[in-house]
MARBA-3410 file (N, C-alpha, C, O; in Angstrom, 1 decimal):
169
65.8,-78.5,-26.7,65.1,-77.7,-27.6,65.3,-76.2,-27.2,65.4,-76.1,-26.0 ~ 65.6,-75.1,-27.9,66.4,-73.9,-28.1,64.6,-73.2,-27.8,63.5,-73.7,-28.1 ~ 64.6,-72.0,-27.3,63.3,-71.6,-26.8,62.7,-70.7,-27.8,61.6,-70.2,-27.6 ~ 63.9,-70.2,-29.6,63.4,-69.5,-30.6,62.5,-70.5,-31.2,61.6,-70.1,-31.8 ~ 62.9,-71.9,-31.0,61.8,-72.8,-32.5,61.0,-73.3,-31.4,60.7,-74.5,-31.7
60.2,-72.9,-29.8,59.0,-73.1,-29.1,58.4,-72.0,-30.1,58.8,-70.8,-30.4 ~ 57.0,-72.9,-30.4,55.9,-71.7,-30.7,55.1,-71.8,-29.4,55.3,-72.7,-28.6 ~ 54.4,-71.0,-29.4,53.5,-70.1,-28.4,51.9,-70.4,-28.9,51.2,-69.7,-29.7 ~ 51.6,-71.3,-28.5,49.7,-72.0,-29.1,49.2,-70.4,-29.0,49.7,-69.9,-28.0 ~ 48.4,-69.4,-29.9,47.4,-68.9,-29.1,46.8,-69.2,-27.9,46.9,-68.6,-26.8
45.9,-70.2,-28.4,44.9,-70.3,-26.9,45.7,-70.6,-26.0,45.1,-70.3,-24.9 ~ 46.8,-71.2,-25.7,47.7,-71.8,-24.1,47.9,-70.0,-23.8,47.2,-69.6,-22.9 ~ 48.7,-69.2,-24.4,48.8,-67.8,-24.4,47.5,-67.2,-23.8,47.6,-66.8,-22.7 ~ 46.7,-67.1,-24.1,45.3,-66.3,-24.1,45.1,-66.8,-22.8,45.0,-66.0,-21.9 ~ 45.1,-68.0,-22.5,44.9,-68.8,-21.1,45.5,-68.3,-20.0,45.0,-67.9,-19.0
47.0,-68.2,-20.5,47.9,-67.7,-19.1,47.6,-66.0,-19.3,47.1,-65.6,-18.2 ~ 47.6,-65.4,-19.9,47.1,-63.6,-19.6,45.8,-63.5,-18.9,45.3,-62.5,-18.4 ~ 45.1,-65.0,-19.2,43.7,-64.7,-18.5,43.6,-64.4,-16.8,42.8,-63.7,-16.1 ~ 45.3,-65.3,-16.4,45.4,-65.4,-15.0,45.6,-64.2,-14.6,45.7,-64.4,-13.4 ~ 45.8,-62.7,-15.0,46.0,-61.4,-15.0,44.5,-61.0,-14.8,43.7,-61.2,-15.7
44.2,-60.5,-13.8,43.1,-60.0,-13.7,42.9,-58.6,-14.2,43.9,-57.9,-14.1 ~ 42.0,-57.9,-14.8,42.1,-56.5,-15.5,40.9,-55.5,-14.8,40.2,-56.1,-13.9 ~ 40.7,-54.4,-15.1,39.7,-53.7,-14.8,39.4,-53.8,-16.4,40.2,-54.1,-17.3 ~ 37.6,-53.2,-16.8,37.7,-52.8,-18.2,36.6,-51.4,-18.3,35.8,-50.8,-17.6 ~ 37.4,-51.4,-19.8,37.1,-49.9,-19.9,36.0,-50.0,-20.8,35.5,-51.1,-21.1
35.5,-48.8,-21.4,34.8,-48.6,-23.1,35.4,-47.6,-23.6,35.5,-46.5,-22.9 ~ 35.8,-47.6,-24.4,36.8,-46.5,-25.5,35.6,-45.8,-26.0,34.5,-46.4,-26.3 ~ 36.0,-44.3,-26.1,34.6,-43.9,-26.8,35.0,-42.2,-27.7,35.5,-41.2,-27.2 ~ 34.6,-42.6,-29.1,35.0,-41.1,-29.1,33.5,-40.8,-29.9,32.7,-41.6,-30.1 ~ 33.3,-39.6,-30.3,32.3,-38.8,-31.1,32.2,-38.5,-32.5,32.7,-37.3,-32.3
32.1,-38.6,-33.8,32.7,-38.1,-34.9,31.6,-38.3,-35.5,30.8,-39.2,-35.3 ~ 31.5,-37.4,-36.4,30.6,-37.0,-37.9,29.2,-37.2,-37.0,28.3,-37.8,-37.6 ~ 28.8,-36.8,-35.7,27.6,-37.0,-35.5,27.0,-38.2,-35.2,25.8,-38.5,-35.0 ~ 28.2,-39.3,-35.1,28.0,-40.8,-34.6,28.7,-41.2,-33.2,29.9,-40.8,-33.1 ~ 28.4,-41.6,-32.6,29.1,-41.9,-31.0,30.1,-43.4,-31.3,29.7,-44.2,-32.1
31.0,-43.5,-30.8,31.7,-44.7,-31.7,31.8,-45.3,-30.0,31.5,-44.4,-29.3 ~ 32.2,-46.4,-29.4,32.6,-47.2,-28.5,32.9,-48.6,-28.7,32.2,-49.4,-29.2 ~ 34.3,-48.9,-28.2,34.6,-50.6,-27.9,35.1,-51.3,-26.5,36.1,-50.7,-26.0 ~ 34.7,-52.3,-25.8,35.0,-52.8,-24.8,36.7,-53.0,-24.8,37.3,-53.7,-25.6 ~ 37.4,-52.4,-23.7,39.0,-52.9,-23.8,39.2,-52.8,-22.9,38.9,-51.7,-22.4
39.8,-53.9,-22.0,41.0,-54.6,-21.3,42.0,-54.2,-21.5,42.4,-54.1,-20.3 ~ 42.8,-53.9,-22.0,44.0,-53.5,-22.2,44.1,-52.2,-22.0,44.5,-51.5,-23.0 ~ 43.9,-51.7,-21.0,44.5,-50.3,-20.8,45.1,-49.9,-19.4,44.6,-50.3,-18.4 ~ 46.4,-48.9,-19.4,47.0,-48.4,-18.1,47.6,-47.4,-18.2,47.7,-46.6,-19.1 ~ 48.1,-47.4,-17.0,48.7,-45.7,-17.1,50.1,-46.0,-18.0,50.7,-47.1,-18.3
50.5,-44.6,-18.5,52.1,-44.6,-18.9,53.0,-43.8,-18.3,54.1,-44.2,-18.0 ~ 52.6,-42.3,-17.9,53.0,-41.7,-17.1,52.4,-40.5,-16.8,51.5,-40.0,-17.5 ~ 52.7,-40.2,-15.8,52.7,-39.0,-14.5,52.7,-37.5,-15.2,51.8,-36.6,-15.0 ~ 53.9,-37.4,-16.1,53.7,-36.4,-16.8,55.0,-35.9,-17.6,56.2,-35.7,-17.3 ~ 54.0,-35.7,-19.0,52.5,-35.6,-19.3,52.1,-36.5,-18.7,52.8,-37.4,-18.4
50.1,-36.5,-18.3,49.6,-37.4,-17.8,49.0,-38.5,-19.2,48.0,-38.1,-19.9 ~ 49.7,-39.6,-19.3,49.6,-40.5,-20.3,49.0,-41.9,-19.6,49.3,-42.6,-18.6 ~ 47.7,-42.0,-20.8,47.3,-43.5,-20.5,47.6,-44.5,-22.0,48.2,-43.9,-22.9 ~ 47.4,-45.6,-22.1,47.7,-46.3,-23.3,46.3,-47.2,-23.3,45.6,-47.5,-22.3 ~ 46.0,-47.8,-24.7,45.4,-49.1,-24.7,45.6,-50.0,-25.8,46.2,-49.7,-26.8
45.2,-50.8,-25.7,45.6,-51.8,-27.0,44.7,-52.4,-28.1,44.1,-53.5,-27.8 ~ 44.5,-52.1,-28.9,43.2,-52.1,-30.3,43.8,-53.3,-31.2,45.0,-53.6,-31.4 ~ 42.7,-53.9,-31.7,43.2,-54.8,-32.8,43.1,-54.0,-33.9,42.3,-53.0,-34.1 ~ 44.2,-54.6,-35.0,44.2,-53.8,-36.2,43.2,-53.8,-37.1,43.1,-52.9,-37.9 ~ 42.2,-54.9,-37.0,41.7,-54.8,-37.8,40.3,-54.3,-37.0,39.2,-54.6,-37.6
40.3,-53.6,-35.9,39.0,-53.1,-35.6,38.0,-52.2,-36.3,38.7,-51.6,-37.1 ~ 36.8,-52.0,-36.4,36.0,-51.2,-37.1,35.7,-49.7,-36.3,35.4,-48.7,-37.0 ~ 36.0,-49.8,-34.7,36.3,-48.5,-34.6,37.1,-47.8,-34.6,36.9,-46.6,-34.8 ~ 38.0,-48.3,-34.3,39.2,-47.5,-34.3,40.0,-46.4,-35.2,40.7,-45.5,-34.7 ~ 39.7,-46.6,-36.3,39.9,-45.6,-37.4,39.0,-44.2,-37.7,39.3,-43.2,-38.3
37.9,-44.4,-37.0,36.9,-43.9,-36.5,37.2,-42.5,-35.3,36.9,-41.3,-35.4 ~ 38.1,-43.2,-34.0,38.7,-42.4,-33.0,39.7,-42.1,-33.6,40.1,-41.1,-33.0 ~ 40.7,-42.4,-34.9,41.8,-42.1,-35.1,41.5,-40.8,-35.7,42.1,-39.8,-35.3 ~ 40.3,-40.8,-36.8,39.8,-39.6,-37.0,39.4,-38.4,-36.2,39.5,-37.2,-36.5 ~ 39.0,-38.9,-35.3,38.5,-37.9,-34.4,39.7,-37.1,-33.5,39.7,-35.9,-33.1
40.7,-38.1,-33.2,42.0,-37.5,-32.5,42.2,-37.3,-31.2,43.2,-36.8,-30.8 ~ 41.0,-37.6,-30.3,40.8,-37.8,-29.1,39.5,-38.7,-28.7,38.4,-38.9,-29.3 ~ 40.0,-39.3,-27.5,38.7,-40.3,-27.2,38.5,-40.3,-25.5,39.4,-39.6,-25.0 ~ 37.8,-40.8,-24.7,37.2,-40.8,-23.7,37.4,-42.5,-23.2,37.1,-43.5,-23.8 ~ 38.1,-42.4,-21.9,38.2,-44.1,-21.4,37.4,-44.1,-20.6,37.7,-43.5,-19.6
35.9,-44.8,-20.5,35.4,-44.9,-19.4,35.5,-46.5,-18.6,35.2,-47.6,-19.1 ~ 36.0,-46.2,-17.6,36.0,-46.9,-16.2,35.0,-47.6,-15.7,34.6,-47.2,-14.6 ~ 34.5,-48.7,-16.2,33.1,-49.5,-16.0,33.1,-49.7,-14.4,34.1,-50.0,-13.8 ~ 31.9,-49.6,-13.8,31.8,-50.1,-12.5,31.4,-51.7,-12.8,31.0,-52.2,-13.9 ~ 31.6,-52.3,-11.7,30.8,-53.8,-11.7,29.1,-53.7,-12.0,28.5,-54.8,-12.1
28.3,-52.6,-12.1,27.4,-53.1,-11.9,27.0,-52.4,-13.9,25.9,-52.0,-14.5 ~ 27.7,-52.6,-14.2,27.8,-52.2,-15.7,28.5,-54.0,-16.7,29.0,-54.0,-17.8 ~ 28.3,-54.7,-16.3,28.6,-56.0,-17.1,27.7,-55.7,-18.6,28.3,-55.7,-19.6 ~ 26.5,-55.6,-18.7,26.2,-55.3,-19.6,26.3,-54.6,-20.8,25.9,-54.8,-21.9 ~ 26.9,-53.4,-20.1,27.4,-52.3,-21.3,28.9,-52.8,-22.0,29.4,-52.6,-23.2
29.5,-53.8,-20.6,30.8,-54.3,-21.4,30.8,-55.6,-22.3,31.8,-56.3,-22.6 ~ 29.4,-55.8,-22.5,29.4,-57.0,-23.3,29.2,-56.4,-24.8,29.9,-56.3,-25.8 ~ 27.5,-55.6,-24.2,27.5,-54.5,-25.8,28.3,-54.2,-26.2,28.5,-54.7,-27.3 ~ 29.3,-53.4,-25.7,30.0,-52.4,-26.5,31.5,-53.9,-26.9,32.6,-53.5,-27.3 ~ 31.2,-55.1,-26.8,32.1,-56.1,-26.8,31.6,-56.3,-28.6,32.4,-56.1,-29.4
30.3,-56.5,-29.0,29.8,-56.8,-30.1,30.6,-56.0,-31.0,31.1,-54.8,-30.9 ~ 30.8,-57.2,-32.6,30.3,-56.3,-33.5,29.1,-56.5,-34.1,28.5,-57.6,-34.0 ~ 28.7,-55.5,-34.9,28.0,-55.2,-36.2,26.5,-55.1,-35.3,25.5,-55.3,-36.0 ~ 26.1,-54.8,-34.0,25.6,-54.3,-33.4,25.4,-52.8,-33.0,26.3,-52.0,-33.0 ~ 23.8,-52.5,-32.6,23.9,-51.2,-32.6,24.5,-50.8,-30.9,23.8,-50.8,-29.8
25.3,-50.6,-30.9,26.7,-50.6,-29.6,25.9,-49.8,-28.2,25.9,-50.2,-27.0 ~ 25.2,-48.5,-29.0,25.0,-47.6,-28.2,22.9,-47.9,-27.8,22.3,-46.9,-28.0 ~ 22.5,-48.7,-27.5,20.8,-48.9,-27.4,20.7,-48.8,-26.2,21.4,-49.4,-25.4 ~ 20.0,-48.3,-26.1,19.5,-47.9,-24.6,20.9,-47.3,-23.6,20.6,-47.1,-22.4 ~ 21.7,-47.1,-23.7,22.6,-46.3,-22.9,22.8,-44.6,-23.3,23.1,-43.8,-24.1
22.4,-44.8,-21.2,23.0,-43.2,-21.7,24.3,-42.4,-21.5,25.1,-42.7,-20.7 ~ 24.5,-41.4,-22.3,25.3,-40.8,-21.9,25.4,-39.4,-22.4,24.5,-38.8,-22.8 ~ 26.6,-39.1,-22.2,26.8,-37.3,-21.9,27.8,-36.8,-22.5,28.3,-37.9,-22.9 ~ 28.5,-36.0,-23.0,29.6,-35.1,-23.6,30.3,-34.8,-22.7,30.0,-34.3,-21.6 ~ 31.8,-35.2,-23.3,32.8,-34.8,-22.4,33.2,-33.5,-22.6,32.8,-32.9,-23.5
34.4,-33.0,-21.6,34.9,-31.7,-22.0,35.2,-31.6,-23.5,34.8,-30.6,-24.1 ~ 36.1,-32.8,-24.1,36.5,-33.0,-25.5,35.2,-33.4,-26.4,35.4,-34.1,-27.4 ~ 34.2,-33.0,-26.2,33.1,-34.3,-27.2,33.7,-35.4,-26.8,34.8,-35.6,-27.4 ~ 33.5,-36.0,-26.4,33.3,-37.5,-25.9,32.3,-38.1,-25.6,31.5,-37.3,-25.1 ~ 31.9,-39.6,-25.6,30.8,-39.6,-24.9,31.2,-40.0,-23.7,32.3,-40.6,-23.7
30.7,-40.0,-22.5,30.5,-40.7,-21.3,29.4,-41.5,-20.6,28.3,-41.0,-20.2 ~ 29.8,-42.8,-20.5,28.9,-43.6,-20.3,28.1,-43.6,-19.1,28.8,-44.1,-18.1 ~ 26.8,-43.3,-18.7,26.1,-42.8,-17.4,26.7,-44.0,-16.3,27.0,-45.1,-16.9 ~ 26.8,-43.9,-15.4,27.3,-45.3,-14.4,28.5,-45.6,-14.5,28.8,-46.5,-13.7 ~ 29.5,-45.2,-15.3,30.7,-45.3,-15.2,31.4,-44.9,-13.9,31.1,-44.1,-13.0
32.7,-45.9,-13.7,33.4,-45.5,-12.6,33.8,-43.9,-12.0,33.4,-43.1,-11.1 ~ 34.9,-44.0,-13.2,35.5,-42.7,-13.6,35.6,-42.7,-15.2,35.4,-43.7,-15.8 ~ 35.9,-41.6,-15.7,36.1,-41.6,-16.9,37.4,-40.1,-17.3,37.4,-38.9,-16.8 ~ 38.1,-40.6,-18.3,39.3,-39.7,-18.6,39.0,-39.4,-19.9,38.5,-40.3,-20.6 ~ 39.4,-38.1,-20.5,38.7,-37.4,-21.7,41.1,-37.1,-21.9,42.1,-36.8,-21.3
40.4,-37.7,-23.5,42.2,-37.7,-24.1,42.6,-37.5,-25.3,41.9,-38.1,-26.0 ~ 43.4,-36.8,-25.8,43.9,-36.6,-27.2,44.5,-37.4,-27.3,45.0,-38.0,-26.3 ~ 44.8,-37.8,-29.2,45.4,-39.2,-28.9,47.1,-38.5,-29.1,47.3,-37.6,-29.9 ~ 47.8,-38.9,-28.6,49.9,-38.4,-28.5,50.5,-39.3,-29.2,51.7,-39.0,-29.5 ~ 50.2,-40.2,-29.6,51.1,-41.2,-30.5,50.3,-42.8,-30.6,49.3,-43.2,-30.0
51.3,-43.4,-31.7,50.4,-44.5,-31.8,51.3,-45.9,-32.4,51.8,-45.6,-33.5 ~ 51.5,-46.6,-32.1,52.7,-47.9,-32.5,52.1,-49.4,-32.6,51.4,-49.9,-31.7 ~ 52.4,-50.2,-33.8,52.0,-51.3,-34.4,52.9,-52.0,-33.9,54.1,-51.8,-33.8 ~ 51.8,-53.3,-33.1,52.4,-53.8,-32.1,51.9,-55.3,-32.5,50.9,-55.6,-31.9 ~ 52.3,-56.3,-33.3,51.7,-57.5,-33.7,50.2,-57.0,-34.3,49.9,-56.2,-35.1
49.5,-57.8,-33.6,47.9,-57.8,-34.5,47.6,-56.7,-33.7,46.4,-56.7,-33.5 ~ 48.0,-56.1,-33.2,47.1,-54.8,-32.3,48.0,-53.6,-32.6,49.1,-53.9,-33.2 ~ 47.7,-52.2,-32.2,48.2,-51.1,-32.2,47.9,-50.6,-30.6,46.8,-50.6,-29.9 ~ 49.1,-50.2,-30.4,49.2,-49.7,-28.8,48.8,-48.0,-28.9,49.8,-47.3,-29.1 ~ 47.8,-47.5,-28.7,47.4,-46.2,-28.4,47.7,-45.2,-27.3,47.2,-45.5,-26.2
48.5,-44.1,-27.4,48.6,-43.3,-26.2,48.0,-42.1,-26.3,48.2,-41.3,-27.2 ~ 47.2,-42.1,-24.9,46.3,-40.3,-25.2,47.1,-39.7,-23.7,47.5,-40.4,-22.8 ~ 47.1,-38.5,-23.8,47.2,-37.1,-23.0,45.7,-37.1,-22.3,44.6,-37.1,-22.8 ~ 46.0,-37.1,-21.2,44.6,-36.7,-20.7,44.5,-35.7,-20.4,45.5,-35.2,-19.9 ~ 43.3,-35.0,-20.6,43.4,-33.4,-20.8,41.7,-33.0,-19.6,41.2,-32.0,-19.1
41.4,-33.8,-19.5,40.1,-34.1,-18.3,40.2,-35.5,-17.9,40.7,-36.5,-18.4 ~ 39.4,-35.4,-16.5,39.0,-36.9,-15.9,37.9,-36.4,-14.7,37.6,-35.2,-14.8 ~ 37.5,-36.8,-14.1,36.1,-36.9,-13.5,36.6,-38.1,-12.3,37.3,-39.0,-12.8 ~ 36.4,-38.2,-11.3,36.3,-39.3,-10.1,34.8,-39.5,-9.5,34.3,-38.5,-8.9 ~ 34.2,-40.5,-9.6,32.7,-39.9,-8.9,32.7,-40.5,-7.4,33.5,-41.3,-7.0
32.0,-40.2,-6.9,32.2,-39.9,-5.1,31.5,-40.7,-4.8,30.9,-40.6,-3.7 ~ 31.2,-41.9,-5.5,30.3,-43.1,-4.8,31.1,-44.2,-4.5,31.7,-45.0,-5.3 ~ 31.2,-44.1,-3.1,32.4,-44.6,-2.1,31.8,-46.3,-2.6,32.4,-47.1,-3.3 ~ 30.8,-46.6,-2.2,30.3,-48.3,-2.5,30.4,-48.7,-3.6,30.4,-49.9,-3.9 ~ 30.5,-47.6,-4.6,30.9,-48.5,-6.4,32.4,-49.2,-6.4,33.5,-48.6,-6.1
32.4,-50.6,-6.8,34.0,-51.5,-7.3,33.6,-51.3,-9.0,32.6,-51.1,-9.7 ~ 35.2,-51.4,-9.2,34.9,-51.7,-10.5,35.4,-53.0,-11.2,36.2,-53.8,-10.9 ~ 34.1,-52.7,-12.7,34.7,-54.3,-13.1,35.5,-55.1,-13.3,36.4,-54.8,-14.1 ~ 35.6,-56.1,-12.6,37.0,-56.8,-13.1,36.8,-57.9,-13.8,35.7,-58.4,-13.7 ~ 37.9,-58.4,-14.5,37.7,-59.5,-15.7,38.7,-61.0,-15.1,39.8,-60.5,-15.2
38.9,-62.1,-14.8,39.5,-62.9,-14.4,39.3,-64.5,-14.9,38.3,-65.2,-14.8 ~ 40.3,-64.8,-15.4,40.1,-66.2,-16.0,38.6,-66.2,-16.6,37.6,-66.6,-16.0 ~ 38.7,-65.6,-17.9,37.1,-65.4,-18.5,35.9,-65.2,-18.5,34.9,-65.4,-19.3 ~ 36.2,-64.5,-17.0,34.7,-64.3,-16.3,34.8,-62.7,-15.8,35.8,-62.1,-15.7 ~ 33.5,-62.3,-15.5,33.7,-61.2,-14.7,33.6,-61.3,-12.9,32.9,-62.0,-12.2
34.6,-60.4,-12.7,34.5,-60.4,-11.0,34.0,-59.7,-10.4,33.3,-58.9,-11.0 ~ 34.1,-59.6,-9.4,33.3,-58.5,-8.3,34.6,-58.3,-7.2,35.2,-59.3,-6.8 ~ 34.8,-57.2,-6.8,36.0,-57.6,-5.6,35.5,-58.0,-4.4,36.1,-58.8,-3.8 ~ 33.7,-57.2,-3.8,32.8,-57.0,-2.9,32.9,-58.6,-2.5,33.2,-59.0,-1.3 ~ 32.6,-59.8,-4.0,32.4,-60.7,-3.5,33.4,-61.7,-2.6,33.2,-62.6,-1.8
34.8,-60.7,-3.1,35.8,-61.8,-2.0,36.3,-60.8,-0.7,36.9,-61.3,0.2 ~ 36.0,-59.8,-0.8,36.6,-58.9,0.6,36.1,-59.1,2.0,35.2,-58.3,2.3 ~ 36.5,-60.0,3.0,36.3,-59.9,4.3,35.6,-59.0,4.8,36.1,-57.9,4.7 ~ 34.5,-59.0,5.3,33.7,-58.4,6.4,34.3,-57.9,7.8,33.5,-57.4,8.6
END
């Protein structure tokens, strides 16, 4: 069997990327006076410089056209002790933003209170990539916060992790 006529199951696929452990973010931009955010995994650096990050959106998302409008957006850097905000902001057709707080970035952005770090970005380009669109922003701000005991979230074989929980004493 020739490996062009193997298909690829989704779910066997979705399975094996699960073994890829991720950090995750919340995409977040500001527009018309509405705070827009969505939970994503898929994001990393691109380069050094310019300083480029990327993430990966499905096409048919409801926010995203939203940040496209706006033209820059804010990645915030979930700590582990934030699983909740990354389920919220995981919904749709929920009110995303209830009870969370947050703040204005240098760009209008929002930033999510308890975030790891967070990078404030214009968006530099953007490419249709199967069902998703691969986004790249300029980072034009970022923030590191100095709380040496914060890990951040990680996502693994469909769960969330903790690093704390496996690190040697």
């Amino acid at each position: 069997m020739s490996l062009s006529s193997t298909a690829i199951e989704p779910l066997r696929f979705r399975e094996a990327l699960g073994h890829y452990a991720s950090g995750i973010t919340v995409i977040t931009t500001h527009v018309e006076g509405e705070p827009i955010g969505f939970t994503c995994q898929s994001f990393h650096s691109v380069s050094m410089s310019p300083p480029l990050v990327s993430f990966g959106v499905m096409s048919s998302s409801g926010s995203y056209p939203k940040i496209r409008q706006a033209g820059r957006f804010a990645v915030n850097i979930l700590s582990d002790e934030q699983v909740r905000i990354s389920k919220q902001f995981a919904r749709r057709g929920t009110d995303k933003w209830h009870e969370v707080e947050w703040q204005e970035s240098p760009l209008g952005n929002p930033i999510i209170a308890g975030s790891l770090h967070w990078l404030d970005c214009e968006i530099y380009a953007e490419h249709a990539a199967g069902d998703h669109l691969i986004v790249i922003g300029e980072v034009k701000a970022l923030n590191l916060q100095e709380a040496a005991a914060t890990q951040p979230l990680l996502y693994y074989k469909g769960q969330y992790r903790n690093i704390a929980e496996h690190c040697e004493a």
